[in-house]
N, C-alpha and C positions, 0 to 999 in steps of 0.2 A: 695549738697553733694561734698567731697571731692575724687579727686581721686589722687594716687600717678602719680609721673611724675617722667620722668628720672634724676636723679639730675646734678646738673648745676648752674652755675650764675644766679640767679634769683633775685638778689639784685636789683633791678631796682626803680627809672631811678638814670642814672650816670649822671655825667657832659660830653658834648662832648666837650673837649677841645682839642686846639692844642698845641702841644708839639713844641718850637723850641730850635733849637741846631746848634751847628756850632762854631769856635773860629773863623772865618774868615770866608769873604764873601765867596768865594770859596766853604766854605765847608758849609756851609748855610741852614739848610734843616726843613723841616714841618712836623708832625707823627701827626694825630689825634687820640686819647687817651681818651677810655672812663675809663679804669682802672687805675683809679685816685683818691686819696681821702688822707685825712687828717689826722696824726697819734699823732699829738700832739700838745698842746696849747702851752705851755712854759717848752720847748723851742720848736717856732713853726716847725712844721716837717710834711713834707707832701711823695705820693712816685708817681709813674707811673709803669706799669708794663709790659715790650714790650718784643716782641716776638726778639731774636737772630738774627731771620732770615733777621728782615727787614733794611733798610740800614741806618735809623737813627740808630742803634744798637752800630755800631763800633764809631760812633760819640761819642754819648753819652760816651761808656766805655775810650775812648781816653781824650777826654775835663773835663769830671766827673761836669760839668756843664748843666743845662738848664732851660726854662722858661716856667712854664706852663699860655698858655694864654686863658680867659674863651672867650668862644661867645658867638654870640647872634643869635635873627632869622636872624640878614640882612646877616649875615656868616655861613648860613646854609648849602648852595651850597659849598663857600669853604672847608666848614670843610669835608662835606663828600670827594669830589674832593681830598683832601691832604691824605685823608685817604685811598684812592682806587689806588692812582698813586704813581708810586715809585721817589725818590729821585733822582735817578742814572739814571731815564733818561727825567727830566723837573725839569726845576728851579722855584719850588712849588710857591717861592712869587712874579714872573712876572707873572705866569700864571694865578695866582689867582687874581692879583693886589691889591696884601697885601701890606704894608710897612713894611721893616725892620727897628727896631728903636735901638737906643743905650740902651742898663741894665745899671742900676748904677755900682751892683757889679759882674755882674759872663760876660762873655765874648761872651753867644748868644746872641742873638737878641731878642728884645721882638717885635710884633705885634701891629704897632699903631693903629690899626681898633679895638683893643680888649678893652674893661670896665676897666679889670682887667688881671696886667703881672705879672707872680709870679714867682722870680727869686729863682731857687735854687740849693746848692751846695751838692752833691754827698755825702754822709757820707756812705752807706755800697751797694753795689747789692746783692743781695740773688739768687740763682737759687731755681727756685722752679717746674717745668716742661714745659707747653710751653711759658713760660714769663717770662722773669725775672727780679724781683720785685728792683726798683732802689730808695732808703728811701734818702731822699733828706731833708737839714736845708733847711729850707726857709729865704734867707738871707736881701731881701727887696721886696715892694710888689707897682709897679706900678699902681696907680689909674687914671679914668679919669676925670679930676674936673670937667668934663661936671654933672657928677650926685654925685657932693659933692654939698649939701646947702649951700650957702655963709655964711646962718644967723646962724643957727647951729651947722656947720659941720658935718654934717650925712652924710652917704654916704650913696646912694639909688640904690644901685646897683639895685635891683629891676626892676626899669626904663631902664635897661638897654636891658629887654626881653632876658634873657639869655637862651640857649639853652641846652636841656637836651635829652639822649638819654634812651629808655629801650626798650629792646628786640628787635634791630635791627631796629629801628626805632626814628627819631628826632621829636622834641617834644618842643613848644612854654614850660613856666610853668603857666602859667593859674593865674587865679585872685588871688588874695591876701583874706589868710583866716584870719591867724592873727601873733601875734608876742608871741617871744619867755616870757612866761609867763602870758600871757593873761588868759588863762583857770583858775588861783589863784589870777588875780588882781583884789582887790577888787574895788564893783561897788560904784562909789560917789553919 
């Protein structure tokens, strides 16, 4: 049986990604961000949705720049850690012992520990109540050829044990059921 429940984000599970930002070392900083997701294929556009209050905030609205980088389990610790400490008073990627690495095109930093750095440039913020929603082009998308196939060039991210959160809680994605089409491909 069904019961109602107070309504709420119940979208679950999200990506726990972490958000960096920064034009300079200096201003250098880590947000983990589960409200995140993808708004368009072509042209690809994705967004993040952060609260005003936290200090990646004035970053981000100043640079109009950032990279969302995915984890994985072995950055599970960090990811929460970046996410419960503030910026303004630890320097998120010594303490975490992340590396910061050069984006090709926008001016944060991507995370070299991460699969996948998705570099993106600012096209609108929206306020919307306690977040505000920042619609991002995605303007290149750092892989890590450790899980491209040499022989076919697939990229298995998969392999990478990415990390996902729902309802307050991290989360391995568990075994592989199938791919996208499988349920209409027919059997030989």
């Amino acid at each position: 049986m069904k019961v109602d429940f107070k309504p709420g984000t119940m979208i679950y599970p999200v990506p726990a990604a972490i958000v960096s930002c920064g034009a300079t070392e200096d201003e250098y900083n880590l947000i983990t961000v589960s409200w995140a997701g993808t708004i368009c294929s072509d042209p690809p556009m994705c967004y993040i949705s952060v609260r005003p209050g936290r200090h990646s905030y004035p970053i981000l609205k100043k640079n109009m720049e950032f990279v969302i980088n995915l984890t994985t389990e072995d950055m599970a610790f960090a990811t929460d850690w970046v996410g419960v400490r503030s910026g303004k008073d630890f320097n998120k990627f010594e303490e975490m012992k992340l590396t910061p690495g050069k984006a090709t095109m926008v001016n944060a930093p991507i995370i070299e520990e991460s699969p996948v750095c998705i570099e993106c440039r600012v096209r609108e913020v929206m306020a919307l109540g306690t977040h505000d929603m920042f619609i991002a082009d995605v303007v290149n998308v750092k892989a890590d050829d450790k899980y491209i196939d040499p022989e076919t060039g697939e990229f298995k991210l998969y392999d990478s044990k990415l990390l996902a959160y729902s309802h307050g809680h991290y989360y391995g994605l568990g075994e592989h059921i199938g791919k996208f089409g499988w349920s209409v491909q027919k059997k030989k």
